[in-house]
N, C-alpha and C positions, 0 to 999 in steps of 0.2 A: 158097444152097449149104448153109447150116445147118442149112435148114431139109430138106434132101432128105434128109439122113446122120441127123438125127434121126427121120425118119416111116422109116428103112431099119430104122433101129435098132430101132423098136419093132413093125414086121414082125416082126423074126427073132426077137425074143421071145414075139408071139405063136403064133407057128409052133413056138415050144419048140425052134426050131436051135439047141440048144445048140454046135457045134461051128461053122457058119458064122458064128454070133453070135463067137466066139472071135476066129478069121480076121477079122474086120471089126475088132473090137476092137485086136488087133494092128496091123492096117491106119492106125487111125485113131492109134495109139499111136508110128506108124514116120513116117505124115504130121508128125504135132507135131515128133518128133525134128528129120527133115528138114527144119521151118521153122524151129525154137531154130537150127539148124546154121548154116542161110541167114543166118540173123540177126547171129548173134556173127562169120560169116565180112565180113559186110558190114560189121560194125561194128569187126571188129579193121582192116579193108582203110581204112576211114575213119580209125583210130586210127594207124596206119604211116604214111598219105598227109600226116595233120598233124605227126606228129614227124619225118618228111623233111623237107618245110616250114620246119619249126622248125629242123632243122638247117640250113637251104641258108641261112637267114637267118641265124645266128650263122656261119656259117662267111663269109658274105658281109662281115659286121661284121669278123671277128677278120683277114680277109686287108686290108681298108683300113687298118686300125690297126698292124698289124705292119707293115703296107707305109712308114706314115708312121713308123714306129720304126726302121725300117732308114735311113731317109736322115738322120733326126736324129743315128743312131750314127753312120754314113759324116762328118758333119761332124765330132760330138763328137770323132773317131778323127782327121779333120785339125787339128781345133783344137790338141789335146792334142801331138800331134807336133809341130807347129809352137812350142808353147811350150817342150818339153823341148829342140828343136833350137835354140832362141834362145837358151836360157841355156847350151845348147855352147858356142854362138860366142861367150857374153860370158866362160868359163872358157877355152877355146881362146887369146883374146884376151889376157887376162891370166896366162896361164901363161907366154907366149910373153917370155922373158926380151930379147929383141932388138926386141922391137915397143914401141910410143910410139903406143897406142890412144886411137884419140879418143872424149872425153867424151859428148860428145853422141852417137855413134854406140855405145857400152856404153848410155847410160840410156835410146837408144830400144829398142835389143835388149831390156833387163830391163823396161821398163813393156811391150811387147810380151807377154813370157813371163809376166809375173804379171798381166796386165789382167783376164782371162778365166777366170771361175768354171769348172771344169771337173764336170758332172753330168748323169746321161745320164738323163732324164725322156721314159720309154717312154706310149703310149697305150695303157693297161692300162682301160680303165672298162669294156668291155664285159666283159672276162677276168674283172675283182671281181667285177662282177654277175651272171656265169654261176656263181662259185663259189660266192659268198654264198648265192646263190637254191637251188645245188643240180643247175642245168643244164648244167654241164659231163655227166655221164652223157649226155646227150641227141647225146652225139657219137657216131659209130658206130664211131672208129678208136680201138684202145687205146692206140695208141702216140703219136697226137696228144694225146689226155689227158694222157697222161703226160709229154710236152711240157712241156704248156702249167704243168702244177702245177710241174715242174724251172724252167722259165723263171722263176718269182717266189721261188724261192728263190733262184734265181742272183744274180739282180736284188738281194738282199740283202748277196749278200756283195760284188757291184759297188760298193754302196753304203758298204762300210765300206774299201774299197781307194780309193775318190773321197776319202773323209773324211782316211784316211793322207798323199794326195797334195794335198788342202786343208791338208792341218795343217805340211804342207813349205812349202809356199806361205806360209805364215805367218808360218815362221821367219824365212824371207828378208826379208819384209815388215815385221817385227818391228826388226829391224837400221836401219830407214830411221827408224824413230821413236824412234831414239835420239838424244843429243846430238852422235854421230858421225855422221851419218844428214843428209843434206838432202832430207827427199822434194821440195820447191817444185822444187830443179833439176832434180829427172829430169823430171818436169811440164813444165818448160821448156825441154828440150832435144829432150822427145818430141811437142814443138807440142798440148801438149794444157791448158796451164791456161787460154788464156782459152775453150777451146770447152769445155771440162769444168766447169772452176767460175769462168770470168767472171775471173779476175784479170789484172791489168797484166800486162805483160811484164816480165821481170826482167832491169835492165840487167846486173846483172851475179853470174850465180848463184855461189852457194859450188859448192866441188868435190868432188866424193862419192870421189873416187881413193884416199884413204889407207881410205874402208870397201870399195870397191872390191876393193883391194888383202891385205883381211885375210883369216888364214886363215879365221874364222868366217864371214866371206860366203862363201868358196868350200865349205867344207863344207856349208854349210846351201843354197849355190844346188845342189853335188853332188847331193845326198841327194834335191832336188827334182827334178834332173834322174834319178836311178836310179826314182823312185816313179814318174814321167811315165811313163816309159820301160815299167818292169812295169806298169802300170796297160792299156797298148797289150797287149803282147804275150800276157798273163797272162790278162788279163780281155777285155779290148775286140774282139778279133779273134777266141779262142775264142766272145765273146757272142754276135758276128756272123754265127760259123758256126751256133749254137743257132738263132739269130733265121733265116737260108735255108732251115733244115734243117724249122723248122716252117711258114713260108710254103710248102715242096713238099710238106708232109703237109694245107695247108689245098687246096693248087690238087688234089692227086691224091685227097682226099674228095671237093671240090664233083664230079669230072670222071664221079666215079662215083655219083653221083645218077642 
């Protein structure tokens, strides 16, 4: 073929056509055009096909990981009620000037309510990784982006309302290691020393009733129970809306692939 357009070409220069010479030239000039075109068209179509690709696959990644985020909160969110709800019952209980509460049934409510670390450890490693790397852009939706960057700030200030509602936890816990304080009895009234830590049975525990009874345990169980309480309401259920609201922007990108 090269070889034709070249023996054409120097035809028309022997022949002195300067003006068909032109027209060829042009011709041959609008040809190249026309294959650069081809080209960059076929190479941008190859470049789209893999950053689709690339996306269906993070977007594949980030809907299993949110997905496993959302059932971890759904517990976190029963855990967490369940303890602030226990330590109702244990101030309900003793508030109640006419009731004659039993020991053992207060120190399994309270080792119930304070057992359980409460923190909500989401499956972020693909999310780090797209942002570290820079691949977040690689999403087509702006509003999903924008998501997902709000999501790990959120995540932060989750993290310092957990820490508030740790540190209540504390207080209470702090009371038991005092010289007024029996922790071994609540232990043993909540059947749990010898499967926790192996020890005898205690024939006969001391009585936690007069810390029970004082105003600094109820304030300090209060204050645990109101942080419980906003940590649900404030944080944990708003999160949960964050957390649906970006699994329908992960299912309504993949749908439109």
């Amino acid at each position: 073929m090269m070889k034709f357009f070249n023996r054409l070409r120097r035809q028309l220069l022997e022949k002195n056509n300067l003006k068909k010479y032109l027209l060829y030239a042009l011709g041959e000039i609008v040809l190249v055009v026309i294959g650069i075109l081809i080209a960059l068209a076929i190479n941008n179509a190859q470049q789209e096909n893999e950053i689709k690709r690339k996306e269906i696959t993070y977007l594949s990644g980030l809907q299993k990981e949110f997905e496993i985020s959302k059932k971890k909160l759904a517990t976190l969110i029963e855990v967490n009620r369940a303890n602030y709800k226990g330590a109702t019952q244990v101030v309900s209980l003793l508030a109640d000037p006419g009731s004659n509460p039993d020991e053992k049934e207060l120190s399994q409510l309270i080792f119930r309510s304070l057992y359980n670390d409460i923190a909500f450890n989401p499956n972020n490693a693909l999310l780090n990784e797209m942002i570290h790397s820079g691949s977040l852009k690689d999403l087509s939706s702006t509003t999903l982006r924008k998501n997902l960057t709000n999501w790990l700030s959120t995540l932060e200030d989750i993290a310092k309302q957990e820490a508030d509602l740790m540190s209540h936890r504390d207080h209470v816990l702090d009371m038991m290691r005092t010289n007024d304080g029996h922790l071994r009895s609540i232990l043993h009234y909540a059947d749990t020393s010898q499967s926790l830590f192996s020890l005898p049975a205690d024939a006969s525990p001391e009585s936690n009733m007069t810390l029970f009874r004082s105003p600094a345990f109820e304030n300090n169980l209060l204050l645990f129970i109101l942080s419980g309480q906003s940590t649900e309401k404030a944080h944990y259920l708003p999160l949960m809306t964050d957390l649906e609201q970006i699994l329908n922007l992960i299912e309504n990108s993949i749908a439109d692939q």
